[in-house]
C-alpha positions as CSV (number, residue, x, y, z in Angstrom):
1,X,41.4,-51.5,-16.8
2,X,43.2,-50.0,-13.5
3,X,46.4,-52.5,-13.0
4,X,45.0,-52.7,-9.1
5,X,41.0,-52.7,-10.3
6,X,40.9,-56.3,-9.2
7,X,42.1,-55.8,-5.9
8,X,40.8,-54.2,-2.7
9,X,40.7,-50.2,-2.1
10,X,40.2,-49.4,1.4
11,X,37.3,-46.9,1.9
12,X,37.6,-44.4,4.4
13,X,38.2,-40.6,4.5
14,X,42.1,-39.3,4.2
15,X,43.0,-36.6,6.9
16,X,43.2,-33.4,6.3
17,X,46.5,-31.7,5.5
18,X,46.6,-30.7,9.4
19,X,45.8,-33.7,10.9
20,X,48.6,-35.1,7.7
21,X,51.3,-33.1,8.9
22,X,50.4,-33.6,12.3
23,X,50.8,-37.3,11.9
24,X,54.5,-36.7,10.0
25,X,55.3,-34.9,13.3
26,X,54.1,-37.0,15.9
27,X,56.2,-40.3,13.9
28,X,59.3,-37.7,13.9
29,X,59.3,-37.6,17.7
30,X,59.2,-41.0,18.1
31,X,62.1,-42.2,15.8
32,X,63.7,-39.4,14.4
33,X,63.3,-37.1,11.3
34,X,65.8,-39.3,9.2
35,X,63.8,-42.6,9.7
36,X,60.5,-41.0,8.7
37,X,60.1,-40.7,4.5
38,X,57.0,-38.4,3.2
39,X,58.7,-37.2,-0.4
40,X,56.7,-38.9,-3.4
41,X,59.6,-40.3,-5.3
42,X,60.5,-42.4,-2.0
43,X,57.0,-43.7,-0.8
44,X,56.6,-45.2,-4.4
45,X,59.5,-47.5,-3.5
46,X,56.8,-49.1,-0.9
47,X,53.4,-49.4,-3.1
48,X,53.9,-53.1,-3.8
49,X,55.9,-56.3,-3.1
50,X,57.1,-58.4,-5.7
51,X,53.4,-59.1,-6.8
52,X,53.5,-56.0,-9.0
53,X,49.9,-56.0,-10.6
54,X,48.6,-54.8,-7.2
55,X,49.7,-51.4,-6.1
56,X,49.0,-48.7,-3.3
57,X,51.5,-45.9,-2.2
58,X,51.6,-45.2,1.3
59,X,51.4,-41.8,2.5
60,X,54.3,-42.6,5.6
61,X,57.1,-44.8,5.7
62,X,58.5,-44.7,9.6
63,X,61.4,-46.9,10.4
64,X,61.5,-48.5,13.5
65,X,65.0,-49.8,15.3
66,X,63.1,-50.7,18.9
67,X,60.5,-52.6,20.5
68,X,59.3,-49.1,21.9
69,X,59.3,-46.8,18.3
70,X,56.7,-50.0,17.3
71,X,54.8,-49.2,20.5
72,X,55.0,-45.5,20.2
73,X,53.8,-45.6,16.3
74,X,50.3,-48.4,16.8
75,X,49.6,-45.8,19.7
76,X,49.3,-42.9,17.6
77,X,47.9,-44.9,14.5
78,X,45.0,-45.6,17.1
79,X,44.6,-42.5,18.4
80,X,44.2,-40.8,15.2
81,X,42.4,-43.7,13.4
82,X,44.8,-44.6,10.5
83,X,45.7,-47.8,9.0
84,X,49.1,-49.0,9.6
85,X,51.0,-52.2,8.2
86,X,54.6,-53.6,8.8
87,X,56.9,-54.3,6.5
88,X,60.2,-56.5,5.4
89,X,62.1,-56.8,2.6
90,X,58.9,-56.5,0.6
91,X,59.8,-59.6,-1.4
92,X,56.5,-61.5,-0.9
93,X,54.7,-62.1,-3.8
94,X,50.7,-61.9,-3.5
95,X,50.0,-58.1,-2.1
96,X,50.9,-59.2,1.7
97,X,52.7,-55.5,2.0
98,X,50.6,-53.2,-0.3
99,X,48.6,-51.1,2.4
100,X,45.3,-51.2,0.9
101,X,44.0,-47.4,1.1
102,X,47.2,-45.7,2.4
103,X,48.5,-45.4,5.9
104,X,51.4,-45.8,7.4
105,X,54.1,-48.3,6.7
106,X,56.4,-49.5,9.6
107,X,59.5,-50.3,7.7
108,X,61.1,-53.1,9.5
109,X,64.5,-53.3,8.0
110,X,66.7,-51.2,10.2
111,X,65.8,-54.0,13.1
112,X,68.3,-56.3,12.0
113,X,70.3,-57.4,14.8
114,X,70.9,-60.8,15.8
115,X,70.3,-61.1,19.9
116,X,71.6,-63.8,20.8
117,X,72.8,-67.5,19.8
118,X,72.5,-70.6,22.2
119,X,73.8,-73.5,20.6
120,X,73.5,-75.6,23.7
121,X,69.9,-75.0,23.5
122,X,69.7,-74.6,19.8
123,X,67.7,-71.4,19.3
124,X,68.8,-67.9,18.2
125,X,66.6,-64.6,18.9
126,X,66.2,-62.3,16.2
127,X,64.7,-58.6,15.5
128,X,62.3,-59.5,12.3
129,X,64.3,-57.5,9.7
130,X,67.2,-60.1,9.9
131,X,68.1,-61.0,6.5
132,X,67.1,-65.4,6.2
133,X,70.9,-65.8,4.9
134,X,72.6,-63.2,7.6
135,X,71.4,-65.8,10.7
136,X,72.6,-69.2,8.5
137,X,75.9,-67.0,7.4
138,X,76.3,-66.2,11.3
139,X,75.7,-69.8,12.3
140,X,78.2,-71.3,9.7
141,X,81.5,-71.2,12.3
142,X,79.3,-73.1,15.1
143,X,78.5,-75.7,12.7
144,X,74.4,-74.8,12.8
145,X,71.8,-73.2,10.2
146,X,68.5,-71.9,9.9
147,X,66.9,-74.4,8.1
148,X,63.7,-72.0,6.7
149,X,65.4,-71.2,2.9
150,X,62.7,-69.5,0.5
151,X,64.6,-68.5,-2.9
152,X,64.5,-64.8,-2.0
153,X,67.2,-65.9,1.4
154,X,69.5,-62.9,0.2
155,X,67.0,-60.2,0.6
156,X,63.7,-61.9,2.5
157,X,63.7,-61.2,6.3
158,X,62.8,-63.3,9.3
159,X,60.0,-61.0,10.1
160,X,58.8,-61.3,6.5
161,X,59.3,-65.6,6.9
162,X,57.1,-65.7,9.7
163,X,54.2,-63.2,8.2
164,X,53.9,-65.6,5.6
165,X,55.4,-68.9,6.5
166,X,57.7,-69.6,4.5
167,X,59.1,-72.4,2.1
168,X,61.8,-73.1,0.3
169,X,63.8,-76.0,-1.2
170,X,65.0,-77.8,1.8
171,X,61.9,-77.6,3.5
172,X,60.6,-80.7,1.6
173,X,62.6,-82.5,4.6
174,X,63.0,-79.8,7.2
175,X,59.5,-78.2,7.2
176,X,58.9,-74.6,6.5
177,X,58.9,-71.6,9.1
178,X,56.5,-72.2,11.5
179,X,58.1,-75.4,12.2
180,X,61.6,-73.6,13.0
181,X,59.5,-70.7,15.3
182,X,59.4,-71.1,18.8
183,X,58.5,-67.8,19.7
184,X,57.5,-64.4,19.0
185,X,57.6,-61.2,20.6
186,X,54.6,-58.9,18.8
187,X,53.1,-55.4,19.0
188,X,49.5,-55.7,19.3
189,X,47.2,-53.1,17.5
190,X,46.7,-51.3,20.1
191,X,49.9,-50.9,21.5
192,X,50.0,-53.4,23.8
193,X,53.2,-55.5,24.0
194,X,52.7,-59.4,24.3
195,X,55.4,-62.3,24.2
196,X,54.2,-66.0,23.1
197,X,56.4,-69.0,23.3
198,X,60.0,-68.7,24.3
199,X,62.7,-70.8,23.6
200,X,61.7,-73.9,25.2
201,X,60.4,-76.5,22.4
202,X,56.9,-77.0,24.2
203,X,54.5,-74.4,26.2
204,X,51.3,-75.6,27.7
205,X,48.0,-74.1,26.2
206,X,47.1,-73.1,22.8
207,X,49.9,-72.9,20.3
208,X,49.5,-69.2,19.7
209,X,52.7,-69.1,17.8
210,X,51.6,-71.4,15.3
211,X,48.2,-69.1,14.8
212,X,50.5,-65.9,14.7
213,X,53.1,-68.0,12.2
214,X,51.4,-67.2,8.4
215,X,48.9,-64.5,9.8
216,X,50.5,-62.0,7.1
217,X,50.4,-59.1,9.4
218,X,47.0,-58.9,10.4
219,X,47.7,-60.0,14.0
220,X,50.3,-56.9,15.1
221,X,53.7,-56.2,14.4
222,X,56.6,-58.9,15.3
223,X,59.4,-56.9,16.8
224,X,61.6,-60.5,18.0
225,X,61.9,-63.7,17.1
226,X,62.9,-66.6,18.9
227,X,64.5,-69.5,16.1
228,X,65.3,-73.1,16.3
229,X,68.5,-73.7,15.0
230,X,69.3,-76.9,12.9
231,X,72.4,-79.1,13.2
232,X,74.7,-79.5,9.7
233,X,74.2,-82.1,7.6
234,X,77.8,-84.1,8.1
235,X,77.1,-84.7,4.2
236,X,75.4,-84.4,1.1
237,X,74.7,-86.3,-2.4
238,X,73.3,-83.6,-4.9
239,X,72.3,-84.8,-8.9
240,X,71.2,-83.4,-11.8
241,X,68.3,-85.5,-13.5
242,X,68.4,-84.1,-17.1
243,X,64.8,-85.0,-18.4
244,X,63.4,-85.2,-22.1
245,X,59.6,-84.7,-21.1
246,X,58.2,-82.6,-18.0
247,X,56.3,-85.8,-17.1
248,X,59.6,-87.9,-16.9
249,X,61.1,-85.3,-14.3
250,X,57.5,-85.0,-12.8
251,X,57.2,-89.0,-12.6
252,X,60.6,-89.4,-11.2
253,X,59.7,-87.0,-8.1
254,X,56.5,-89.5,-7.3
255,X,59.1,-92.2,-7.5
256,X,61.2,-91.5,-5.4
257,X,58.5,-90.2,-2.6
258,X,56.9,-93.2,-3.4
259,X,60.1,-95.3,-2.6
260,X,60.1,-94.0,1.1
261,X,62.9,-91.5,0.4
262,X,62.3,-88.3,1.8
263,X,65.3,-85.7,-0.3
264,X,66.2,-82.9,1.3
265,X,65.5,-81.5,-1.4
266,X,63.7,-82.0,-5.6
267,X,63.3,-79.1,-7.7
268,X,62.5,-78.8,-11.0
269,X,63.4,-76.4,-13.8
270,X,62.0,-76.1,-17.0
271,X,63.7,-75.3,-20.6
272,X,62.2,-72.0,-20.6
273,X,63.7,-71.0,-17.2
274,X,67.1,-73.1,-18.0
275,X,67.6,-71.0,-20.9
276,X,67.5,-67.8,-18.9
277,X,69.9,-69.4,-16.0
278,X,72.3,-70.6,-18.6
279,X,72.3,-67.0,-20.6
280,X,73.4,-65.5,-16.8
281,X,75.7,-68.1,-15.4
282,X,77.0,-70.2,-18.4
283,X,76.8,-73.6,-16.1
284,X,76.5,-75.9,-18.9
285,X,73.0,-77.2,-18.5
286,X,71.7,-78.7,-21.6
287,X,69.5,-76.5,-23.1
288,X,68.1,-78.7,-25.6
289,X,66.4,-81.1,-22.5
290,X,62.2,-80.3,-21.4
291,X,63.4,-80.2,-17.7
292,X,66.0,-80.5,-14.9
293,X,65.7,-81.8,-11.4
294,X,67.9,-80.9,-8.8
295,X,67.9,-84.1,-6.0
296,X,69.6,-83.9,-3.2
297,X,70.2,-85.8,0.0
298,X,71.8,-84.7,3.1
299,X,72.5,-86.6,6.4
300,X,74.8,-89.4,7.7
301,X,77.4,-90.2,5.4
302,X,77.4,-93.5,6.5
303,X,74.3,-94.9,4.2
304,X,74.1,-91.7,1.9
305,X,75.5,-92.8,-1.2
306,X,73.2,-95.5,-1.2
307,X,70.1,-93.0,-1.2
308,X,71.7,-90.7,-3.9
309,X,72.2,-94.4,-6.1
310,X,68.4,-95.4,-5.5
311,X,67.5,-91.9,-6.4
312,X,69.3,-91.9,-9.6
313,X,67.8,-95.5,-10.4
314,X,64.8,-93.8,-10.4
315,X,65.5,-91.3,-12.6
316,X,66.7,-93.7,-15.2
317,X,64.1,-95.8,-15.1
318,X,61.7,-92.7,-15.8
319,X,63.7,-92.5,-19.2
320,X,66.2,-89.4,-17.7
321,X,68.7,-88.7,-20.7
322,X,71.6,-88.1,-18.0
323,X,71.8,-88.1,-14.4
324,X,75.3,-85.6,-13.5
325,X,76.9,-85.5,-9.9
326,X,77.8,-82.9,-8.1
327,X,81.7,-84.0,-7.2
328,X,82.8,-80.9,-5.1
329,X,81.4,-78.6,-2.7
330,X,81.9,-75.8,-5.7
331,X,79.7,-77.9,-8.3
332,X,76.6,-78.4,-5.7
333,X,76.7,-74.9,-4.7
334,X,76.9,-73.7,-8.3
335,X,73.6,-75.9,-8.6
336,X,71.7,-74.4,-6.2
337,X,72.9,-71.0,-7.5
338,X,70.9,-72.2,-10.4
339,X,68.3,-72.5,-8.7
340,X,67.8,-69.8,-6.1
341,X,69.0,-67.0,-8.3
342,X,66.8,-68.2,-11.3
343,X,64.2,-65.3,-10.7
344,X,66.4,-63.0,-11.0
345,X,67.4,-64.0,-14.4
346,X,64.0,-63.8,-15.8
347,X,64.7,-60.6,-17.7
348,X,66.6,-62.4,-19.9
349,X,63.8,-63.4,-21.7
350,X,62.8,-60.6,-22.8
351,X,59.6,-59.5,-20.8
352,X,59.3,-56.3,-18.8
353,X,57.1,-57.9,-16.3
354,X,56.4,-61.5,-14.7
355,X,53.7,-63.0,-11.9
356,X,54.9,-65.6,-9.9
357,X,52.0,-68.1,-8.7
358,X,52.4,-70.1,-6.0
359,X,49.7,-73.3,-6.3
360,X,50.2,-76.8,-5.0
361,X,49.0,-80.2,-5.6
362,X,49.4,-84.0,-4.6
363,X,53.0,-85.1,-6.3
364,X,51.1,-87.5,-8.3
365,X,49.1,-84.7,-9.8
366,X,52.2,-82.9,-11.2
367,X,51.9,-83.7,-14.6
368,X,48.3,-82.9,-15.1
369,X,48.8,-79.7,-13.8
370,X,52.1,-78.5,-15.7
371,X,49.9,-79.6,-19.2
372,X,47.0,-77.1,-17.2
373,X,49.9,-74.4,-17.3
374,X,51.4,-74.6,-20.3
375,X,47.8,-74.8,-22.2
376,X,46.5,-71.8,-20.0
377,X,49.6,-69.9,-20.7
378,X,48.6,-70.4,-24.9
379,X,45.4,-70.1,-24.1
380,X,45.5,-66.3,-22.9
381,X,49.1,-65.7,-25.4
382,X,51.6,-65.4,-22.2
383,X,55.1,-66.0,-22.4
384,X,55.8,-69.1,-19.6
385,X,58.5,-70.4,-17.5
386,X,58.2,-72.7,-14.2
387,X,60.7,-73.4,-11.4
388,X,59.2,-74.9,-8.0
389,X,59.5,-77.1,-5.5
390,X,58.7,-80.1,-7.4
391,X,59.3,-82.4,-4.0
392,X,55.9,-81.2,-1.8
393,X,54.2,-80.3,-5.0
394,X,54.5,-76.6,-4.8
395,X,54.7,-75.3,-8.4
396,X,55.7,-71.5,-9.5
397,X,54.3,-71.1,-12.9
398,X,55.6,-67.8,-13.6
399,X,53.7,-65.6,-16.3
400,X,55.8,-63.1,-18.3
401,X,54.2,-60.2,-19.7
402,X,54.2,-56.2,-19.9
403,X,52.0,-54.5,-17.2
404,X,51.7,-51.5,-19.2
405,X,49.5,-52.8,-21.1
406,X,46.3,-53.6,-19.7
407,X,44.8,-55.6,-21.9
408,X,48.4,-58.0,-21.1
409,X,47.5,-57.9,-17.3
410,X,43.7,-59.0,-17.5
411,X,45.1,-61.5,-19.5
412,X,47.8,-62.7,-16.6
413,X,44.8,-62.3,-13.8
414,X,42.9,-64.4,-15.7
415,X,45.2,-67.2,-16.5
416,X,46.2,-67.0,-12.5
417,X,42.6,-67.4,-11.7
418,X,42.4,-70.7,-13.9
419,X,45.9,-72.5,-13.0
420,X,45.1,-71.7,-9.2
421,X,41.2,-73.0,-9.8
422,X,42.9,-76.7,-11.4
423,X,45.3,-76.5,-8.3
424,X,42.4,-76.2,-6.2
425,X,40.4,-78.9,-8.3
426,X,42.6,-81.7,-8.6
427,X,42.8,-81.7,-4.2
428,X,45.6,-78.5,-3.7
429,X,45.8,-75.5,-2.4
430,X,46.0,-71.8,-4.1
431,X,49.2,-71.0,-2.0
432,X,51.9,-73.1,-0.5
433,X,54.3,-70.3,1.1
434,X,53.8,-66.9,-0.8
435,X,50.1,-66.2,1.2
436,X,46.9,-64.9,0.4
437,X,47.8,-61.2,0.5
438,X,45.1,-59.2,-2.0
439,X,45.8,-61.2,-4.7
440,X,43.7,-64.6,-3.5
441,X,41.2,-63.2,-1.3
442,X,38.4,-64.6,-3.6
443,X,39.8,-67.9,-4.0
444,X,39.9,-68.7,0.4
445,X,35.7,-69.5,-0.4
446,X,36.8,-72.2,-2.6
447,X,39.1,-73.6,0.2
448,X,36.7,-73.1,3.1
449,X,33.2,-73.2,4.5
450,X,31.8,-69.9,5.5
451,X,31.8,-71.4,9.1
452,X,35.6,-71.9,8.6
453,X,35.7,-68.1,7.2
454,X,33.5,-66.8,10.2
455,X,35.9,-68.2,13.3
456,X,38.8,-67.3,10.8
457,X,37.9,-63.6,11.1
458,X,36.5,-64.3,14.8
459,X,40.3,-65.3,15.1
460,X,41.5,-62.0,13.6
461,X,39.4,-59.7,15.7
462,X,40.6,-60.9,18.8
463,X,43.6,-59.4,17.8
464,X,43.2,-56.7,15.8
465,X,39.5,-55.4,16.8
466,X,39.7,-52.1,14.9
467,X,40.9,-53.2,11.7
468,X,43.6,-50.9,11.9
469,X,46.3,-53.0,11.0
470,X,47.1,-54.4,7.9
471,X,43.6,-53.7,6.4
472,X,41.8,-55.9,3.3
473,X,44.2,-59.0,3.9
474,X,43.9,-62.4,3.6
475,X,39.9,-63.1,4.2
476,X,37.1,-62.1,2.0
477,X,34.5,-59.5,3.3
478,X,31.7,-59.9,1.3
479,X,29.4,-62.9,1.4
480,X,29.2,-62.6,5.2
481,X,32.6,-63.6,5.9
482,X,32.8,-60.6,8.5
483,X,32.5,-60.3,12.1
484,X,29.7,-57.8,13.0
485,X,30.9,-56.7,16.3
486,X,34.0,-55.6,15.3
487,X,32.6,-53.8,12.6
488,X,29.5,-52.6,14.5
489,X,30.6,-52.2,17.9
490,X,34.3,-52.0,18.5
491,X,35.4,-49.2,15.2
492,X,36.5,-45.9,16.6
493,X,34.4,-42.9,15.5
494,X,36.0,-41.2,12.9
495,X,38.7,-44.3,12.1
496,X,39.9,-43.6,8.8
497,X,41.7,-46.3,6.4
498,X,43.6,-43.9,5.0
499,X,45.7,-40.4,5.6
C-alpha cells in the first residue's frame, strides 16, 4: 500500500518541459530568482504538513513578500491552467498544505511583518506569515496579546491560524481564531484583490470573514490580516490535578464546567505523554499517576483565588491524589512548557513516526471516548499517547508508529477512521481546529446532508470557480457533492492540476 493511496491524486495532464520552464521563468520575473525553488532536494521540504501519511511534492515553490507578487503569480496560474495553493509554516496536521497533483506552492513565510498596532482600538494588521507568538511577543510591552494560542505558537503563522481556525489551550475561555479576526485582505483565484471586514468590530451584511475564517485555502490567498487584540489578564491561578484514573481527571473537567466555572484553560496529559515530557524537561511530574490536568484561571485578582479553591475542591472530590500550585510566574510557565512543547517530545518514546487526531465530543463524553482510544489503539497494536484540550472536549489521541512500513500505516488509517467515527457517534465532530484537509474528506458525509455538502461547494465556487486553487480539499466529490457548472461550464480548456 502507497503511504498516500488513501488520499486524493489530482488528475490532470502535467506541462510539458517548455511550458515547465516557461512557468519557472514567468514566477522568476515576478519575485526574483532567489525566492523561486525548482531543485528536487528542496521541493520535498514542501510535500506534506505535519500530517505525514499524505504526501505530494510540488513542482514550484515561489515566495511571495507583497500583496502584488500574490497577484502576479494567481494571474499566471490561470493563464496557464495550473493548480496553485498557499502556504504557512506547514504545521497543520490533516493534508490542508499537500497540493494534491502538483502545482505551484506560494510560500507565505517571507510575509512576516507586523503593520501596524492600535491599542486604542485594540486591533493589529498583520501579513499572514507572522509567526502566532512574534504578534503576542510584540504586544507584551503595551500590556495586550493575541489570545488565538494553538500548541505549534512558535512556528504556526497567522495566515496558517486563519486557513484553519485555530485552537489552542486558552481558547476554552477566549474562543478560537475566527473569534479574534476582524478582517482579511485576500487574493482571489483569479487575481482579483478583495478586502472584507476591517478593523471595526461590526460590518453590515454577511459575515464574509467568518466564511473565509477555516476555509483551508480553498477561497484565495490571504495576503493581511486585521487582529483583535486581547487585554492581560491582571492575574492568574494555575494547578496541577495529579489523577490516578483518566476518568477522575476526565470527571473533574465536567465538574468544574458543570459548576459554572469557565477556566481559561483545562488540559489533560496522559502517563504515556508525561513520561516523554518528563525524559525532556525533568519537571518532576509524577510519573507513576494515569493523568495530569493543567487548570488555570486568569482575570481579576480580586475573586480569583476563590475560583482556583473551588476548582481544586473539585478535583479532590473526584479522588485527585494531589492538587500542586503554581507559586511563581517561573513554575506556571514551566507548566505550560509542559504542555505546548509536549509534541515535540514525542520521539522520546521511541517511534519514528506519529498521527495526531483531532476529534471532539460533549465533556461528559470524555471518558467513553478515551476507553474508545486506548482499546482501538490495542486493537490495531499502535503505540498511544494523548494530550488535548480536555476543557471544550477536543482530544488529540496521537498514534505512534513507523510509516515505512505499510502494513503500520493501514493500520494507523484505520484506527483514525474508528476513534473519529465514536467521536462522531457519541454527538462530536471529526475536527475541532486542525481541518478537514485530505485526510477527513470522507468523514464531512457523516457530519452533513448532501444538501449541506451541495451549498458547501456552491459556497466554494463562488470563489474559486476553476478549481485552481487549493485543489481536492475539504469536501468530498463523489456522491454528487459537486457543483456541475463549475465543473461543466466555467473550467478553462486545457486547465491542468498539475505541471
Amino acid at each position: 500500500m502507497s503511504t498516500t493511496a488513501a488520499f486524493p491524486v489530482a488528475t490532470g495532464t502535467p506541462l510539458p518541459a517548455t511550458e515547465h520552464a516557461a512557468l519557472v521563468s514567468r514566477m522568476r520575473a515576478i519575485v526574483g530568482a532567489e525566492n523561486v525553488l525548482t531543485a528536487s532536494a528542496d521541493l520535498s521540504a514542501y510535500e506534506c504538513d505535519g500530517f505525514t501519511i499524505a504526501k505530494t511534492k510540488p513542482k514550484v515553490v515561489v515566495f511571495p513578500t507583497t500583496t502584488e507578487h500574490i497577484v502576479g503569480i494567481v494571474k499566471v496560474c490561470n493563464e496557464m491552467g495550473v493548480s496553485f495553493l498557499a502556504r504557512g509554516a506547514g504545521t497543520s496536521l490533516a493534508g490542508g498544505c499537500v497540493l494534491v497533483g502538483g502545482g505551484v506552492m506560494i510560500a507565505l513565510a517571507r510575509m512576516k511583518r507586523i503593520l501596524e498596532v492600535n491599542t486604542r482600538d485594540r486591533y493589529a494588521v498583520v501579513e499572514p506569515g507572522v509567526v502566532n507568538v512574534w504578534l503576542t511577543n510584540a504586544l507584551k510591552p503595551h500590556g495586550f496579546h493575541y489570545a488565538p494560542d494553538p500548541s505549534s505558537q512558535g512556528a504556526c503563522t497567522i495566515g496558517g491560524n486563519v486557513a484553519t481556525n485555530s485552537g489552542g489551550p486558552h481558547t476554552l475561555k477566549y474562543g478560537v481564531t475566527v473569534n479574534h479576526i476582524l478582517g482579511v485582505e485576500m487574493v482571489l483565484p483569479d487575481g482579483r484583490v478583495v478586502t472584507v471586514g476591517g478593523p471595526t468590530e461590526e460590518q453590515p451584511g454577511f459575515d464574509l470573514t467568518g466564511a473565509i475564517v477555516g476555509n483551508e485555502g480553498t477561497f484565495g490567498v490571504v495576503s493581511k490580516v486585521w487582529v483583535r487584540l486581547t487585554k492581560n489578564p491582571e492575574a492568574y491561578r494555575t494547578l496541577l490535578g495529579i489523577f490516578e484514573t483518566i476518568d477522575d481527571a476526565t470527571n473533574t473537567i465536567s465538574d468544574i464546567i458543570g459548576a459554572g466555572i469557565v477556566p481559561a484553560a483545562l488540559e489533560l496529559l496522559d502517563k504515556t505523554m508525561l513520561s516523554a515530557v518528563e525524559a525532556a524537561f525533568k519537571f518532576g511530574f509524577p510519573l507513576d499517576a494515569e493523568a495530569v490536568v493543567i487548570m488555570e484561571v486568569d482575570g481579576l485578582a480580586a475573586g480569583l483565588q476563590d475560583e482556583a479553591d473551588r476548582i481544586e475542591g473539585i478535583a479532590k472530590t473526584n479522588k485527585a491524589r494531589e492538587v500542586r500550585k503554581a507559586n511563581t510566574e517561573a513554575e506556571r510557565m514551566a507548566l505550560w512548557k509542559a504542555r505546548k512543547q509536549a509534541f515535540g517530545t514525542i520521539g522520546r518514546l521511541g517511534y519514528p513516526s506519529y498521527c495526531t487526531q483531532d476529534g471532539v465530543v460533549p465533556r461528559t463524553k470524555l471518558p467513553e471516548i478515551m476507553r474508545h482510544i486506548v482499546s482501538t489503539a490495542k486493537k490495531y497494536r499502535l503505540g498511544i499517547c494523548n494530550v488535548f484540550h480536555a476543557g471544550d472536549g477536543n482530544v488529540h489521541p496521537i498514534l505512534m508508529f513507523d510509516e515505512r512500513d505499510p502494513d503500520q500505516v493501514k493500520r494507523v488509517l484505520e484506527a483514525s477512521h474508528e476513534i473519529l467515527a465514536e467521536c462522531v457517534n457519541l454527538g462530536g465532530s471529526v475536527t475541532g481546529e486542525h481541518g478537514i484537509g485530505v485526510e477527513k474528506i470522507d468523514f464531512m458525509p457523516l457530519m452533513f446532508t448532501p444538501d449541506d455538502l451541495h451549498f458547501m461547494v456552491r459556497l466554494r465556487t463562488a470563489f474559486n470557480p476553476d478549481g485552481l486553487c487549493s485543489p481536492g480539499k475539504l469536501l468530498p466529490t463523489a456522491g454528487g457533492c459537486s457543483e456541475p457548472s463549475a465543473t461543466a461550464t466555467r473550467t478553462k480548456p486545457g486547465r491542468r492540476a498539475a505541471v
